[in-house]
C-alpha positions as a printed Julia matrix, in Angstrom:
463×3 Matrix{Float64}:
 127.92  116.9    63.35
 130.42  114.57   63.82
 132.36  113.42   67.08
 135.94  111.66   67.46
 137.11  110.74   70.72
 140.57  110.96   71.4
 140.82  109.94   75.24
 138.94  109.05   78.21
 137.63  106.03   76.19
 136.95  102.71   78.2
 139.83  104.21   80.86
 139.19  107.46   82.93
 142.24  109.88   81.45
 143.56  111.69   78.79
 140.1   113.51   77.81
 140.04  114.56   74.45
 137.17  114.92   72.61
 136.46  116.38   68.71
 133.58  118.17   67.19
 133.44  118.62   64.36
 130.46  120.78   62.61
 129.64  123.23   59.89
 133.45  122.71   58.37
 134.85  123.73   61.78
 136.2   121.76   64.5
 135.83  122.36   68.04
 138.4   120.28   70.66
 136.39  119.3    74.23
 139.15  118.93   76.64
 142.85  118.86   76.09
 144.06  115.93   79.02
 147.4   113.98   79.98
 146.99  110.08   79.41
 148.44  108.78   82.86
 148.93  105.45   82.96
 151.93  103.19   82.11
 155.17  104.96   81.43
 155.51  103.94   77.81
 152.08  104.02   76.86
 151.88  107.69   78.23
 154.88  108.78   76.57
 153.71  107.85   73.28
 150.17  109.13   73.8
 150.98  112.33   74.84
 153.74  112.87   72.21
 151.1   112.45   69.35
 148.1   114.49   69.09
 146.14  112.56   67.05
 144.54  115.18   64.82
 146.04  118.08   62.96
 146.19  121.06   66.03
 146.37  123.63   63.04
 143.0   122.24   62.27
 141.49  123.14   65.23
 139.33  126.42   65.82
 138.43  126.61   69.47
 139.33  124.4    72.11
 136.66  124.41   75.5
 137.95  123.25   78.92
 135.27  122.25   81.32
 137.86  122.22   84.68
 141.36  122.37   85.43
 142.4   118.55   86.44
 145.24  117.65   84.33
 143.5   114.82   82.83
 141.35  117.25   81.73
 143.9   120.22   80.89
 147.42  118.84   81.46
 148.34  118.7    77.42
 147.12  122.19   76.19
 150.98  123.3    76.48
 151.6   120.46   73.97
 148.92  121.92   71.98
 149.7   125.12   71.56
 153.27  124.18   70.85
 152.39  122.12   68.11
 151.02  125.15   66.68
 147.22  125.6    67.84
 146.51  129.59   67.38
 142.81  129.41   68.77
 141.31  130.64   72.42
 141.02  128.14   75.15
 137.48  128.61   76.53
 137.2   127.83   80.22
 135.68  129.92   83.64
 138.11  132.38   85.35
 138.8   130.03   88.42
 139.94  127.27   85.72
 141.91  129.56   84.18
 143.17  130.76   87.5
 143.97  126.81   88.71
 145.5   126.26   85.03
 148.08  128.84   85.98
 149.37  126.67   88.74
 149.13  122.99   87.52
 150.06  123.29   84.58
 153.23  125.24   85.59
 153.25  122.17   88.06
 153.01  119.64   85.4
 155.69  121.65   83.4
 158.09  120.95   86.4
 157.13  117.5    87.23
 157.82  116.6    83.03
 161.3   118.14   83.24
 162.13  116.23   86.59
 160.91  112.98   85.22
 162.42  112.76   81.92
 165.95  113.84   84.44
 165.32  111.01   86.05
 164.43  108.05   83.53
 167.8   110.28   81.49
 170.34  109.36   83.75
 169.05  105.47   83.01
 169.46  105.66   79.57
 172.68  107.57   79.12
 174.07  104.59   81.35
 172.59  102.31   78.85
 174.33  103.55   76.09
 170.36  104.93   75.11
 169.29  108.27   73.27
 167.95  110.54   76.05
 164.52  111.89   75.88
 162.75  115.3    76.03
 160.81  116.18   78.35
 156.8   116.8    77.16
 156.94  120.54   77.62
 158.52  122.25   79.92
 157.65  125.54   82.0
 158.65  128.21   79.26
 155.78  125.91   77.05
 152.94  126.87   79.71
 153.25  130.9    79.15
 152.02  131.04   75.86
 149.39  127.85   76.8
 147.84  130.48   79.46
 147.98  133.75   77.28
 145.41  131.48   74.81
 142.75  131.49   77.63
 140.02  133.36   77.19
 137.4   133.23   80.38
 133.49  132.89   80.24
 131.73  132.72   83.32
 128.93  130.88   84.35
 125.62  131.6    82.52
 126.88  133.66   79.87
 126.88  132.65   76.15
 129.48  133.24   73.63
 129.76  131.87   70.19
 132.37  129.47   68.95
 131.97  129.05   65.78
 129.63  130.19   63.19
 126.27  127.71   64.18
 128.14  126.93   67.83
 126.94  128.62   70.58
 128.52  128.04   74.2
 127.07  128.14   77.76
 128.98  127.14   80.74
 126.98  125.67   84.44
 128.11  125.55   87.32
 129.37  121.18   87.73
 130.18  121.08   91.63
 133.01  119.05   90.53
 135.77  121.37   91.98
 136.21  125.17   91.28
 135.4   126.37   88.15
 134.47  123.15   86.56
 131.33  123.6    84.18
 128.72  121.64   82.2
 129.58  122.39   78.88
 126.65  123.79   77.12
 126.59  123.87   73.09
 123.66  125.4    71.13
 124.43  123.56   67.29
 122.77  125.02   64.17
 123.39  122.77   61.48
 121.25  122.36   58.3
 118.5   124.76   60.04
 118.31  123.02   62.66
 119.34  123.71   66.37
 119.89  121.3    68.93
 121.39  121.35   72.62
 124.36  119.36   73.36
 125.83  118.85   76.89
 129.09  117.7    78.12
 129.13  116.77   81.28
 132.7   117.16   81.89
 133.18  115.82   85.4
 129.87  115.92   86.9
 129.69  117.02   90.72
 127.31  115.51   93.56
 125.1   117.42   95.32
 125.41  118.13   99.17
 128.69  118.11   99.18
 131.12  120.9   101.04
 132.31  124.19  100.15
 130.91  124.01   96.36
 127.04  124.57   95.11
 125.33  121.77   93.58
 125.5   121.06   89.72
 123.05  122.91   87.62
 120.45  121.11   85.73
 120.41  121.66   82.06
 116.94  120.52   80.71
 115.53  119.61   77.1
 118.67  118.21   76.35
 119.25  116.4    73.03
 122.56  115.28   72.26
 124.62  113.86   75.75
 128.06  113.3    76.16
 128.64  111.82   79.86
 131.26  110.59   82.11
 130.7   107.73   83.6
 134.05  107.28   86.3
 131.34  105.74   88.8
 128.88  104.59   86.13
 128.45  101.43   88.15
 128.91  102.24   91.81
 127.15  104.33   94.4
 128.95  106.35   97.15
 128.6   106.33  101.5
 127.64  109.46  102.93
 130.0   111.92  103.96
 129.39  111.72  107.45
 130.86  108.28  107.36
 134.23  110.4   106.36
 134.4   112.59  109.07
 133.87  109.75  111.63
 136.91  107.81  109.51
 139.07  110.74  109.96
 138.05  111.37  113.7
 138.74  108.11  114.53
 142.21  107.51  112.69
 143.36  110.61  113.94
 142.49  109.13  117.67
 144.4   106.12  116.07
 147.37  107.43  115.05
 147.34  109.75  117.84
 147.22  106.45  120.41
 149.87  105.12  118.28
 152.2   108.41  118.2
 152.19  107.29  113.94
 151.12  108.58  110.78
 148.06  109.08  108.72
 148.78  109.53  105.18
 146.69  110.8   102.96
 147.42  111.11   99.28
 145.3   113.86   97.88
 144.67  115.53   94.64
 145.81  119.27   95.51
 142.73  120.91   93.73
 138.98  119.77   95.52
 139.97  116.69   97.23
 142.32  118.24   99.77
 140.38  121.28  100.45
 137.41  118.97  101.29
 139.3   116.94  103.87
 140.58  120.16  105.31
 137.4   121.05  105.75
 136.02  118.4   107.53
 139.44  118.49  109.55
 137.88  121.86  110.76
 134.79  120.71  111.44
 136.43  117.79  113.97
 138.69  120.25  115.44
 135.99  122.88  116.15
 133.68  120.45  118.07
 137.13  118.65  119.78
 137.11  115.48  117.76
 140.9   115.39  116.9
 142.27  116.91  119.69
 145.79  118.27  119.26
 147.15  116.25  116.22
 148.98  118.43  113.96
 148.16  118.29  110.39
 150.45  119.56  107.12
 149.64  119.95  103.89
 152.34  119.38  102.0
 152.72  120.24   98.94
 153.2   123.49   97.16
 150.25  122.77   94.54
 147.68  122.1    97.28
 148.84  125.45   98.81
 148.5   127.3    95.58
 145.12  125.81   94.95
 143.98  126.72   98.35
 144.81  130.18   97.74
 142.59  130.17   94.31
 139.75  128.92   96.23
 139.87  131.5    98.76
 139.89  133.96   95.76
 136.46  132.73   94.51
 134.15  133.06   97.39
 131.32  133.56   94.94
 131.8   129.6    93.68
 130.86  128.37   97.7
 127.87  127.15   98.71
 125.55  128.71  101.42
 127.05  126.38  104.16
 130.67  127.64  103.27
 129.69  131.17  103.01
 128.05  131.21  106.53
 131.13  130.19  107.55
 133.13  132.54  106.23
 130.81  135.22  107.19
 131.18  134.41  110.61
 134.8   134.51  111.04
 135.25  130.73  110.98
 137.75  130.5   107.56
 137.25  126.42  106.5
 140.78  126.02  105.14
 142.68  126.79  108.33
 142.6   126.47  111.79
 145.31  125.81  114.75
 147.5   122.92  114.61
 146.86  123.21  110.61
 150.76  123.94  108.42
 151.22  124.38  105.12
 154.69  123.06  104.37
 156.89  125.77  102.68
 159.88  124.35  100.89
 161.43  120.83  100.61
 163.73  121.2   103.62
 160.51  121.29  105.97
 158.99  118.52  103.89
 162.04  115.92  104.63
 161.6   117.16  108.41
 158.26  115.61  108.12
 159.83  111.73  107.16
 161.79  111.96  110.74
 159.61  113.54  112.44
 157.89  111.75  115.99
 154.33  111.37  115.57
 151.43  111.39  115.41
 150.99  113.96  112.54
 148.45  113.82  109.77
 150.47  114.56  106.23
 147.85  115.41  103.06
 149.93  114.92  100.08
 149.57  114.8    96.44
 149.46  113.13   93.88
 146.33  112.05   94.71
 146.86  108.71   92.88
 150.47  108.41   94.1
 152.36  108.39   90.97
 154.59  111.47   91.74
 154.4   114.61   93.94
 155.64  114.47   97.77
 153.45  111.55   98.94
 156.02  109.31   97.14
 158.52  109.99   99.58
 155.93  110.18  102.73
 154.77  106.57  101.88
 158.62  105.23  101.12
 159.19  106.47  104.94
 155.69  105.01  106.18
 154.51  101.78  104.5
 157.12   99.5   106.23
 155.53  100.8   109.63
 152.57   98.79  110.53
 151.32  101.53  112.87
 150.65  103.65  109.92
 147.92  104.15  108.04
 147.22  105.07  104.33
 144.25  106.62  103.42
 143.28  106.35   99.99
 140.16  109.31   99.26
 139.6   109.15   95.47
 139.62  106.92   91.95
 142.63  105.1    91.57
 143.01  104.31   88.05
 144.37  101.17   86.75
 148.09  100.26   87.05
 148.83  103.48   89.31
 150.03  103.08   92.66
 147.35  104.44   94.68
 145.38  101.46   92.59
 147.96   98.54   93.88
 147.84   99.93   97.5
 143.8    99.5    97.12
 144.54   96.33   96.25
 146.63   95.12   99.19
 149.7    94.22   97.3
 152.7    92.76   99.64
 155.19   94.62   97.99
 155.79   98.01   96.56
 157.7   100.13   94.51
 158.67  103.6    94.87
 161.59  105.09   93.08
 162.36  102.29   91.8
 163.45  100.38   95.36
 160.35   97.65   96.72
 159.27   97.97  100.1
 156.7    95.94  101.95
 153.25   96.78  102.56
 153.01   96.73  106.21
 151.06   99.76  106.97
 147.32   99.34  107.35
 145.6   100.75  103.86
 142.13  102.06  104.5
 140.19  103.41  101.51
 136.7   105.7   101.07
 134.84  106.91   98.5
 132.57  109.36   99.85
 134.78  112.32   98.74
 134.81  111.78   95.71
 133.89  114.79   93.72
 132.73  112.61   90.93
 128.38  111.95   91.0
 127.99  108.14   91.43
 125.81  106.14   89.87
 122.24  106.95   91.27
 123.65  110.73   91.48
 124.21  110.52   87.48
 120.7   108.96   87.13
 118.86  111.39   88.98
 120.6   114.34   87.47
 119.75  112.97   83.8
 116.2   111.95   85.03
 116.04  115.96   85.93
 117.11  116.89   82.54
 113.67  115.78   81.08
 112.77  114.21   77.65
 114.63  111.8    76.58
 117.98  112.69   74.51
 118.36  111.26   71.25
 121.74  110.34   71.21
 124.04  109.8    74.39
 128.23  109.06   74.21
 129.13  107.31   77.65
 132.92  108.08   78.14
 134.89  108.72   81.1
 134.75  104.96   82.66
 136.1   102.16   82.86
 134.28   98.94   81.13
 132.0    97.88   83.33
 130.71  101.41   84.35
 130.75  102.25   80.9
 128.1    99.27   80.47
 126.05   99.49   83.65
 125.79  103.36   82.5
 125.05  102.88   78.82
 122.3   100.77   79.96
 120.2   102.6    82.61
 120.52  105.21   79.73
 118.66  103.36   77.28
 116.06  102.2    80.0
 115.57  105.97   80.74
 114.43  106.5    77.08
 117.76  107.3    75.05
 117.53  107.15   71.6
 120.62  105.81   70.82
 123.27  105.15   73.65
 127.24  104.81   72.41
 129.95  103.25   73.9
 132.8   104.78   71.89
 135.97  103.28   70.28
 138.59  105.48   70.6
 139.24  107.45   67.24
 135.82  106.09   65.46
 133.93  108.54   64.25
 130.49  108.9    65.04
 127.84  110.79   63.36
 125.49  112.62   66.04
């Protein structure tokens, strides 16, 4: 069996890895590189393997890192199914549509630079009449059921508690006689975390493939969240300003709505209104309520009791653009959850353009900012900024947690592969950036790995 690894190597985006086994090639993930412009553009232009070539390709969750270039895929002429659960499939439908849009707006806009230039303009990625024929290749398989792949390639999805849908990837290999159990970890989920059940533990496992996003870093509790939000909605409240909070539309904002709920049921928050807004997040919080059978026990009480976690008064989910510009001259204090989540596009870009001069506002980053982003300079405390292409100055205050993140930390990746049982014989860390990659790698071969990877991008490796 041999493994190629196209993305998600040393960096935490464009997952795209390649099995190949028995003459047959299986494709782990099909993600968007998101990073610099130009480096993007070319990387998601080339698919660096023959698609034609490829017999099945398995999607662990919907997160366009993870998803964002099967349209590209298919259109280069990929004829096989696209494995994934039904409430991937079901987010799929919306993102990638939502990618679709936000490839045709951006190419528009970096076009009307070039033609002024004198320059060739571009085309856009894909575009939405590219994502039809992308969905009509899914074919869904829900949690503990089996389905072979290929001929020696068996498949079995778990339940990851990353967000909705997203699943260890399971593969039973017979090769040469001999069986052994691969997992992919995907994104792995934390336990104890709201609305979705804990990740399953696969035991006896003998070949790992892991991410490894917070490889090197352990997360506060969650309680320490809700207090944050509490008391920056008392701030901003005292302060008639703004919280901003740029969220990924699928997991991360449906948490913090949730714990919104839970402040505004026991009268932490008062009367601040909040808005989601952005169409995606909307969307996605309509899949969720469409898979009550993916909640935990917590969530399920809740919404057996009346008490429905993704809305409650003072709670509006902005409907078209006009009442999202109403929003940027608006009086506060108002709470505005936004995506992207790592503020390179979406809604949020024109929320912060209106807010970050304002030094009674406050920015609250809630997830991973990967390198060279935005999200990662505001982190970072920058004194300038640039959105659109016009700098403004960081004024606002820039608070950020890590406690929602819906990726397993450290200790939370240990324990899970402690859980797992013997020791694997071979482990590829991926999904990280350097240093988590080597703290990870590590505490793997002090757990008993037999051999522990840190992949070049491309390489080969025999497994």
């Amino acid at each position: 069996m041999q493994l190629q690894l196209h993305g998600a190597v040393q960096n935490t985006t464009g997952s795209m890895h390649l099995i190949t086994v028995n003459g047959h090639r299986v494709l782990l993930e099909c993600g968007l590189y998101q990073g610099h412009r130009k480096e993007a553009f070319e990387k998601n232009r080339n698919i660096p393997f023959d698609p034609k070539s490829v017999d099945c390709c398995v999607l662990s969750h919907a997160h366009i890192d993870h998803s964002g270039n099967l349209p590209s895929l298919v259109k280069s002429q990929y004829d096989g199914p696209i494995v994934s659960t039904p409430p991937t499939r079901g987010l799929c439908e919306i993102m990638l549509a939502d990618s679709a849009y936000l490839q045709v707006q951006d190419v528009e806009y970096v076009n009307k630079k070039r033609i002024r230039q004198g320059k060739n303009p571009f085309e856009p990625l894909y575009t939405p009449d590219d994502v039809g024929p992308a969905l009509s290749a899914f074919e869904p398989l829900d949690y503990e059921e089996n389905r072979e792949l290929v001929p020696g390639v068996e498949l079995t999805f778990h339940d990851a508690g990353h967000i909705l849908g997203s699943a260890l990837v399971e593969l039973r290999v017979t090769e040469n006689g001999a069986t052994r159990r691969l997992l992919f970890t995907g994104d792995m989920g934390r336990e104890d975390m709201p609305i979705l059940k804990d990740p399953v533990v696969v035991e006896e496992v003998d070949l790992l493939i892991t991410e490894s996003t917070y490889g090197n870093r352990t997360h506060p509790g969650s309680q320490d969240v809700k207090e944050i939000l509490a008391e920056l909605c008392t701030q901003v409240a005292r302060n008639e300003a703004r919280l901003i909070i740029p969220a990924f539309s699928v997991g991360r904002t449906q948490q913090i709505i949730y714990f919104l709920n839970e402040l505004y049921t026991i009268d932490r928050i008062g009367d601040v209104p909040v808005f989601v807004d952005s169409p995606l997040s909307t969307r996605a919080t309509a899949v969720h309520e469409k898979h009550p059978e993916c909640y935990d026990e917590e969530t399920a009480d809740l919404l057996r009791s009346g008490n429905d976690p993704f809305r409650f008064p003072h709670l509006t989910y902005t409907q078209d653009v006009e009442e999202s510009k109403k929003l940027n001259h608006m009086q506060g204090p108002a709470v505005i959850i936004s995506a992207s989540g790592m503020c390179e596009g979406g809604r949020v870009l024109h929320h912060l353009a209106h807010s970050v001069e304002d030094e009674r506002n406050v920015i609250l980053i809630v997830g991973y900012q990967a390198r060279h982003t935005l999200g990662r300079r505001l982190v970072e405390g920058v004194e300038t900024v640039k959105i659109f292409g016009d700098e403004y100055e960081l004024r606002a205050q820039v608070k950020a947690v890590n406690a929602l993140s819906a990726h397993a930390d450290h200790d939370e990746l240990m324990h899970y592969f402690t859980a797992m049982g013997p020791e694997v014989e071979a482990a590829v860390v991926v999904h990280g950036e350097n240093d988590a990659v080597t703290q990870l790698a590590a505490d793997l071969e002090d757990l008993g790995a037999g051999h522990v990877i840190q992949p070049e991008e491309g390489q080969p490796y025999e497994l």
